[in-house]
C-alpha positions as CSV (number, residue, x, y, z in Angstrom):
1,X,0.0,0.0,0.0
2,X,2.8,2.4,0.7
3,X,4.7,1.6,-2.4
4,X,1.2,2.3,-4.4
5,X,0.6,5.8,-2.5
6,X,4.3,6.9,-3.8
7,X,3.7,5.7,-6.9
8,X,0.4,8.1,-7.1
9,X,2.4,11.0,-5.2
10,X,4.8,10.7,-7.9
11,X,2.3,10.4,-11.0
12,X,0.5,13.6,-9.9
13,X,3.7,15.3,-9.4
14,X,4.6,14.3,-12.9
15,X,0.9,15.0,-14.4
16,X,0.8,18.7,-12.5
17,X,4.5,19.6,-14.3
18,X,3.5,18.6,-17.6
19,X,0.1,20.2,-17.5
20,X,2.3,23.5,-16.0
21,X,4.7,23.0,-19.0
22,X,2.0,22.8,-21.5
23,X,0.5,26.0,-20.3
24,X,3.7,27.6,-20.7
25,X,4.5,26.5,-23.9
26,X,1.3,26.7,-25.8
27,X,-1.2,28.8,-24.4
28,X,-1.2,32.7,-25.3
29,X,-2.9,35.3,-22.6
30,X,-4.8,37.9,-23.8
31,X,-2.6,40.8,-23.3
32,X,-4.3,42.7,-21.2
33,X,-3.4,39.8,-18.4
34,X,-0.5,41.4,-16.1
35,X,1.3,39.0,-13.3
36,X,0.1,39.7,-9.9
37,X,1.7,36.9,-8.2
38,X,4.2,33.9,-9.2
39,X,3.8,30.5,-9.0
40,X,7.4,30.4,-6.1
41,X,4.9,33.2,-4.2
42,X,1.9,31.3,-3.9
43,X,3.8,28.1,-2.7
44,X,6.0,29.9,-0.2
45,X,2.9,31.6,0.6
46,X,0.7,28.7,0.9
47,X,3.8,26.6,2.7
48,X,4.3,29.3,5.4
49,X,0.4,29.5,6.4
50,X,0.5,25.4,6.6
51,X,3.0,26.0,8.8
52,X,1.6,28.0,11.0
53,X,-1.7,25.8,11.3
54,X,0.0,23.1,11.9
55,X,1.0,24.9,15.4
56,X,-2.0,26.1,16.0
57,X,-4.6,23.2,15.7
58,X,-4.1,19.2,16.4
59,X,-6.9,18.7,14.2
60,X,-9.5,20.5,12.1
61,X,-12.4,20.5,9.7
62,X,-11.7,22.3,6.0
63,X,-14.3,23.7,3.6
64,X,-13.5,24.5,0.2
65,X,-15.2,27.0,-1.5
66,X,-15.6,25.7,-5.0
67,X,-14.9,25.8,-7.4
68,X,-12.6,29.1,-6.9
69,X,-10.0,28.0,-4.4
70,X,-9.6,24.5,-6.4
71,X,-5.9,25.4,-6.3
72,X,-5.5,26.7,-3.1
73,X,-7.6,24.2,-1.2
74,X,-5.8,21.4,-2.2
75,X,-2.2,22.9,-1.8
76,X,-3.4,24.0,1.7
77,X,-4.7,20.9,2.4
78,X,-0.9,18.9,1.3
79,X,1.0,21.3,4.1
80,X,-1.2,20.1,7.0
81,X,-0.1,17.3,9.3
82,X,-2.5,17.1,11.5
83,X,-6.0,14.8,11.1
84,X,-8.3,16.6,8.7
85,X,-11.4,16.5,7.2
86,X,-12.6,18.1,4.2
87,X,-15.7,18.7,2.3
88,X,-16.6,21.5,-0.3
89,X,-19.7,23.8,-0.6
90,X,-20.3,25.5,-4.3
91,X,-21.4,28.3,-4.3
92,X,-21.0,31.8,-6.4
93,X,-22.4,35.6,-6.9
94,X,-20.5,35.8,-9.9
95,X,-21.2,35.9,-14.0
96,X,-18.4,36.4,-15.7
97,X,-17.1,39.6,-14.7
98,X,-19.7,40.7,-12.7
99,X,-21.5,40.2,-9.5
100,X,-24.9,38.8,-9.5
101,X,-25.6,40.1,-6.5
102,X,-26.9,36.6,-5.1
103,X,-25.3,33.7,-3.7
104,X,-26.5,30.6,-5.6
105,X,-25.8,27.2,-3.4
106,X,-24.9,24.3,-6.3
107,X,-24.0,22.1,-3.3
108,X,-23.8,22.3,0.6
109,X,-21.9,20.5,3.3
110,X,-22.6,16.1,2.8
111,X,-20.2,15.2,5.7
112,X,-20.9,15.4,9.2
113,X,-17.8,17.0,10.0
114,X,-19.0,20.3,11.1
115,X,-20.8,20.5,14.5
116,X,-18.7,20.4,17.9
117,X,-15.0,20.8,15.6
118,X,-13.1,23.6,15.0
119,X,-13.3,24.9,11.6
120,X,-11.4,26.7,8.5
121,X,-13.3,27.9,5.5
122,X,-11.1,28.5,2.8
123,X,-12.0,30.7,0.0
124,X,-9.9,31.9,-3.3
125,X,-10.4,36.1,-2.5
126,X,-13.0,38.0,-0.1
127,X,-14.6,40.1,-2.6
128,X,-17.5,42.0,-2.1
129,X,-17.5,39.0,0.8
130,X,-21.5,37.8,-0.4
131,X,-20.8,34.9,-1.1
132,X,-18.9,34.1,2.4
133,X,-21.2,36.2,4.2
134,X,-23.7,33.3,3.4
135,X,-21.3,30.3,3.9
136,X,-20.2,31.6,7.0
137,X,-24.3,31.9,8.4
138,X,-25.3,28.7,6.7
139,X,-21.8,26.8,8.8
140,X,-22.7,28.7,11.8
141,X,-26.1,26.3,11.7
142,X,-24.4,23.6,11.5
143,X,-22.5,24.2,15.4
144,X,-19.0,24.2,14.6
145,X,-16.8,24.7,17.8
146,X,-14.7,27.6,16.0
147,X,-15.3,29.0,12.7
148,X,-12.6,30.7,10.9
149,X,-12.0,32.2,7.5
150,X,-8.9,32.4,5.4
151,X,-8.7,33.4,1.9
152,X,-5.8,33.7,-0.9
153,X,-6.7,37.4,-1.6
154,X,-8.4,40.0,-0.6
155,X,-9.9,43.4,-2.1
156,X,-10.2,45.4,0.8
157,X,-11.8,48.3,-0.5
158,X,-14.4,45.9,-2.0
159,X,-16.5,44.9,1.2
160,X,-15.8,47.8,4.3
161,X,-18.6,46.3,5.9
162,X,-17.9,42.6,6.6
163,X,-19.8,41.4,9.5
164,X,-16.8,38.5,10.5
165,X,-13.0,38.0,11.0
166,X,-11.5,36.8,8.6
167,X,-7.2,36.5,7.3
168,X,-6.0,36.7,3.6
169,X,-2.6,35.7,2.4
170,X,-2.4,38.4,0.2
171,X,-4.2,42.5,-0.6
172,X,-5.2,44.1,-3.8
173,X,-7.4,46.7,-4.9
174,X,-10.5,45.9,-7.3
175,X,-8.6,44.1,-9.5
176,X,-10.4,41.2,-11.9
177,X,-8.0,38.4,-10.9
178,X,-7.2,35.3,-13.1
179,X,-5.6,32.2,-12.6
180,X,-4.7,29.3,-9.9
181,X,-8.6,29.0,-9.7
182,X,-9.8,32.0,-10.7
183,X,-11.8,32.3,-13.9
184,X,-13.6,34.4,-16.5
185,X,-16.6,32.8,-17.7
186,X,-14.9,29.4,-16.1
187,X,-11.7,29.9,-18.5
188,X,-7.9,30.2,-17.5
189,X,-8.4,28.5,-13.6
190,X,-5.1,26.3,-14.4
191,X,-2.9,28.8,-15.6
192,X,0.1,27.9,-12.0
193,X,0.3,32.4,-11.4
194,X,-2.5,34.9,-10.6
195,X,-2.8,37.7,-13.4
196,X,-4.8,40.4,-13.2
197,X,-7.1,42.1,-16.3
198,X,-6.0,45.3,-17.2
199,X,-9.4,46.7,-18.4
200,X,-7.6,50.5,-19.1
């Protein structure tokens, strides 16, 4: 069994640097796509918070925000060594570039991993924060023992009245991000950096 767990580690490994290759090599950005952030600055970002976790809880429940923080959720989630459980919720206020204004739930929590544990929700950016102003009431029914959000990014002057705490890896201004999960019209969520749309 251990021999066929390496085995996997080591075909993902393989499958995630080809796919990365590929994208370098063959797909062309519109050019109005400027780097925000690298691919060595999300995983020394994403290493460092795992890290810190890892002091801070022995073990926890995750939610994944889908299917935004795809990336991030799953990169988090390989820096933990403490027990985990996981589940995903789907959920969005977003068409293409634009908010909808309402949250639309495509799936809620199907594990009972929430009530009487301490829980992370982990989201891709805190925008206008609808969408985890929702999550965050709809887990808070569910009796978790702590409730805590942490997102990738975070456009402060987007949402000056969120009602929760929350933490964010990294600050921008109203920026249309793209990349490592984030989408436009549910294009571009594999490209390994975060870009920005210039829309000047």
């Amino acid at each position: 069994m251990k021999t066929l767990l390496i085995l996997v580690e080591v075909f993902e490994d393989f499958l995630l640097k080809d796919i990365r290759e590929v994208n370098k090599k063959n797909m062309k950005l519109p050019e109005n796509f400027k780097l925000l952030v690298s691919e060595q600055e999300l995983k020394e970002a994403i290493k460092n918070l795992g890290a810190r976790l890892n002091q801070e809880y022995d073990e926890l429940s995750v939610v994944g925000i889908m299917n935004g923080s795809v990336f991030f959720f799953a990169d988090l989630m390989r820096e933990l060594t403490m027990p985990i459980k996981m589940d995903t919720i789907v959920a969005s206020s977003y068409s293409g570039t634009s908010s909808t204004q309402e949250v639309i739930f495509s799936k809620k929590i199907t594990k009972p991993i929430i009530e009487g544990r301490e829980v992370i929700i982990v989201e891709d950016v805190i925008d206008t924060g609808l969408t985890l102003t929702e999550v965050y009431k709809y887990l808070l029914t569910l009796k978790p023992k702590s409730l805590r959000i942490i997102t990738l990014f975070d456009k402060t002057p987007c949402h000056p009245n969120f009602p929760y705490p929350y933490e964010s890896i990294f600050k921008t201004d109203d920026k249309f991000l793209v990349g490592y999960g984030f989408e436009v019209d549910d294009l571009y969520r594999q490209l390994p950096k975060v870009y920005y749309i210039d829309q000047k």
